[in-house]
N, C-alpha and C positions, 0 to 999 in steps of 0.2 A: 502902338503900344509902347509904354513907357522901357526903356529896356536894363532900367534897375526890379530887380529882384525885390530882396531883403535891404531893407537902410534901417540901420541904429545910431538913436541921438540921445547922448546922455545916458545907458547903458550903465547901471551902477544893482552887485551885488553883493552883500554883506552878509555872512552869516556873524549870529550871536554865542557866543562859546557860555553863556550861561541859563539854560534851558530854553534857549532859541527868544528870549528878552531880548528887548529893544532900550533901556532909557543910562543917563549918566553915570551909572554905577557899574554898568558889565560892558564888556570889551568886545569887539568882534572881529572878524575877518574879514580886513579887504582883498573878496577874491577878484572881482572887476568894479574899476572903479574908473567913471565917467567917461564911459568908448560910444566912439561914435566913427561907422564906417557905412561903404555899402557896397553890395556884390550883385554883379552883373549878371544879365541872364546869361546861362551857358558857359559862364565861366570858370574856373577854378581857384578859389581864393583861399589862401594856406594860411594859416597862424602857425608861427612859430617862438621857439621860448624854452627856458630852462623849465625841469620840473617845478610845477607848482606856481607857475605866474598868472595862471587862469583858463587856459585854451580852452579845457574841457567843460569848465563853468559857464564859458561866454556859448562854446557850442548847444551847451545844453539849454541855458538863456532861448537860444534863437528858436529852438522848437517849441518851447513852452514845457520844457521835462520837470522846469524849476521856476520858479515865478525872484521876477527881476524886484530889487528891492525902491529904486527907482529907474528912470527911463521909458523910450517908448521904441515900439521894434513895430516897423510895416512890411508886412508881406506882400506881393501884389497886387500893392496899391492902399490894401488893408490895414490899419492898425490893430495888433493883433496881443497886445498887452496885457490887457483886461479881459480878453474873451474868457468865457467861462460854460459849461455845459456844454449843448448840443451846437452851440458856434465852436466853440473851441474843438471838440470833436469831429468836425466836418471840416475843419481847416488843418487839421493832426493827418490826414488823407494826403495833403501833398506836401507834408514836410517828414521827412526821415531819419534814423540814425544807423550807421553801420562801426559797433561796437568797437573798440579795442580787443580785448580779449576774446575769441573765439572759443575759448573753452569753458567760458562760465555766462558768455551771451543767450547759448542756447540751451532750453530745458532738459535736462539728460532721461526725462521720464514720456517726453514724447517722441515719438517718431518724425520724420525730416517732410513728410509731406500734412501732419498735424501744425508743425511749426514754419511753416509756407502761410499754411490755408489760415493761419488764428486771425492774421486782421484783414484778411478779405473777410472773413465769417462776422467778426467783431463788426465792420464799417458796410456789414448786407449788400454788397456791390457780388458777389455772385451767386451762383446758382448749386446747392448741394452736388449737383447733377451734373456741374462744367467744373465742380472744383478739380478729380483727376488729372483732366486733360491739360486745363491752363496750369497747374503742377508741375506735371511732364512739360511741358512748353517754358517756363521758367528756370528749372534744373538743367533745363539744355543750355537754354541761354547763358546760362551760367559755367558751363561746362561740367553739369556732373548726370550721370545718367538716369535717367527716369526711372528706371529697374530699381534702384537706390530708396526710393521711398516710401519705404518702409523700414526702413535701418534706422538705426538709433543713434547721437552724435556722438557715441565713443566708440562706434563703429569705422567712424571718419578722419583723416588725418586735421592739423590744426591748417593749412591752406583749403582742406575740400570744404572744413567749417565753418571758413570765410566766405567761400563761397555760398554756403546755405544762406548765411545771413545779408549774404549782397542779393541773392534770390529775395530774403524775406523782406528787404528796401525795396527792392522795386517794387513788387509785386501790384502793390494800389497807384504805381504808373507817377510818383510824385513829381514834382518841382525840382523841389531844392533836397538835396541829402549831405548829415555832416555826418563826415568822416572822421571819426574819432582816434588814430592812429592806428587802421586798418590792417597795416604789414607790422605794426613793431615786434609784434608776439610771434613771428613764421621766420622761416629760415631763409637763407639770404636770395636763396634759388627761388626760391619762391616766391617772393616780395614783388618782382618784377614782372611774374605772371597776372598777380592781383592789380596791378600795379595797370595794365595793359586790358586787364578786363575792363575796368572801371574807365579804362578811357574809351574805350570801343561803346558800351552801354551809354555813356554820357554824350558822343558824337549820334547815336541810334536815336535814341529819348529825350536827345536837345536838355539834358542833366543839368543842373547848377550844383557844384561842390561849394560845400566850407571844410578844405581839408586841413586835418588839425596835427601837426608831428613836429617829434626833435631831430629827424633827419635830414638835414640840409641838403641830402644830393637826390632824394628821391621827389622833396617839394620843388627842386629846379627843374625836376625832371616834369613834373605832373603839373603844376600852379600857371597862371597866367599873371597873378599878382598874389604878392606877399607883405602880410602884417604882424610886424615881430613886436610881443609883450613881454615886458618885464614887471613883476609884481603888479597886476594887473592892469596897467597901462599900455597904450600903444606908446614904442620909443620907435617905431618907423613905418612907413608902410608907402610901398610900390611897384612899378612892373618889377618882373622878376630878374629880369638882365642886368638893368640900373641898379636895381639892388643888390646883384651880387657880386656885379665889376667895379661897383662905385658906389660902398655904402656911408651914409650919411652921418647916421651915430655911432658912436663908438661900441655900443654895444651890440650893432648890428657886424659892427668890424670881429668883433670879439669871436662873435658865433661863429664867422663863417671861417676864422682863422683855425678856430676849434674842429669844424670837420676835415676827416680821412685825408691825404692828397695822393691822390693816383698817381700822378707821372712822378715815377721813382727818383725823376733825375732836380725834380724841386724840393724832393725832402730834408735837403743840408740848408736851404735856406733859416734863417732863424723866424722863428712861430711867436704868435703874438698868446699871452696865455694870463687869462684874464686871473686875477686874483681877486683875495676874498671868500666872505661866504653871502648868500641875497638876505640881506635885511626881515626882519619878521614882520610879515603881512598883517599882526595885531598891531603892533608900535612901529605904524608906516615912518619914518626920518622925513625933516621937513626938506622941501627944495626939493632937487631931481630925484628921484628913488634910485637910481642908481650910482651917486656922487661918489656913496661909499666907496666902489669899487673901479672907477674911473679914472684914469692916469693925469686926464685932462680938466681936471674938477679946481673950480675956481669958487669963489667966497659967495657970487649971485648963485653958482650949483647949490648949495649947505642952504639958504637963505630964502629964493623964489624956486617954485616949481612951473618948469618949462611947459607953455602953451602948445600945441597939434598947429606948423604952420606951415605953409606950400614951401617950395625950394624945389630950382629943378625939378619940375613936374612931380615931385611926390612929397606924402606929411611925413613932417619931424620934429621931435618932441627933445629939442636943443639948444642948448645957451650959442654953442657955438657947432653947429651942423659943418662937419665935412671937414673939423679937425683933424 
């Protein structure tokens, strides 16, 4: 068996800011625009990026939550682009999403084993009759008690709610699950419980993530390879180690200069602190998208925009990689 997963080639979407029209007269958003990657079975593939360069668009691209304006996206093995009805339905079985927010993912007028059982019931994979039991067997897995469901999610704290909804991901036993910034919304203590579940479940059920966050220490912690965007471009992408002892673009330098530093005793070193504000995703700037704010930005940055090319075993999207 092939042991790519999901591959994306030419991945491009645009929304229309003027009643969702398409032609020379109205403007639109580039929230991704012409990515092409691919995630491995089993693995852990992070996107990361300031607010607003895409992550959430391209995740949602890959289940089919949004329809891609051009490009094409194969699922196991599958092109699954075009699907539509009872294909696209029967393939929505093994692709998942586990929201960001916990407090508005889940329906606050159902009960926690109504909102387990809705797409087992939706996709008739069980039995009225086995829905309790496999319930309670989920809830566990998840760590929250069986007793629990029938409680309602403002009954719950914001990590037991993640929990619901990392129950309501599995539940139809998927593939691939994207991870939409899972922990950002929970407290710091917490993050690192969910954080541990999701690995435990993903080693259990041979998981494939697309996990999607602006936290640099928890994607080193979790990811097996990393793909960082900027205004909807990949500007890097590779294993996670090379990438964070030895990043390639400067904007990958930027980011990682920007998170927390633990060991108290490299705090007085001087920090690298990107300036600027990110360019408007309507009036993309020609040449690199990021030239604007680049210390290293020379006349080909302003003028050509930088091809996805190998170096050092990983893509870069650079005039000069590893300035």
């Amino acid at each position: 068996m092939e042991n790519t997963l999901v591959k994306v080639q030419g991945l491009t979407k645009h929304f229309a800011l003027d009643n969702g029209a398409f032609n020379s007269k109205h403007e639109f958003v580039h929230a991704v625009d012409n990515v092409s990657f691919e995630v491995q079975r089993k693995e852990t593939f992070a996107l990361v990026g300031e607010s607003g360069c895409g992550k959430s668009t391209l995740g949602r691209l890959l289940i089919r939550l949004i329809n891609a304006t051009t490009g094409s996206i194969t699922f196991n093995g599958n092109d699954i682009s075009k699907l539509k009805g009872s294909a696209l339905r029967q393939i929505r079985k093994e692709m998942q999403i586990i929201f960001q927010d916990p407090f508005s993912s889940l329906n606050p007028r159902m009960n926690i084993r109504d909102i387990i059982a809705e797409p087992l019931l939706t996709h008739k994979i069980i039995k009225k009759s086995e829905k309790e039991s496999y319930i309670g067997q989920l809830m566990e897995l998840v760590g929250l008690r069986k007793e629990y469901m029938s409680r309602y999610p403002h009954m719950f704290s914001g990590g037991q709610r993640q929990r619901i909804g990392i129950a309501r991901a599995i539940a139809l036993n998927p593939k691939f699950i994207v991870c939409d910034e899972p922990v950002s919304a929970l407290d710091v203590s917490i993050q690192s419980q969910i954080i541990n579940l999701l690995q435990d479940l993903q080693e259990e059920k041979d998981l494939t993530y697309l996990f999607i966050s602006h936290d640099l220490g928890v994607v080193r912690y979790i990811s097996s390879r990393v793909c960082v965007m900027f205004l909807g471009k990949i500007m890097e992408l590779g294993p996670t180690e090379e990438l964070y002892t030895h990043p390639l673009h400067p904007y990958t330098k930027f980011l990682i200069a920007a998170a927390p530093i633990m060991n108290p005793h490299d705090r007085d070193k001087e920090k690298l602190i990107l300036q600027g504000d990110i360019p408007s995703p309507v009036n993309v700037p020609s040449g690199c998208r990021f030239h604007f704010r680049c210390p290293y930005c020379k006349k080909i940055c302003t003028e050509e925009e930088p091809q996805l090319i190998e170096k050092d075993g990983r893509s870069v999207a650079c005039h000069f990689p590893g300035k």
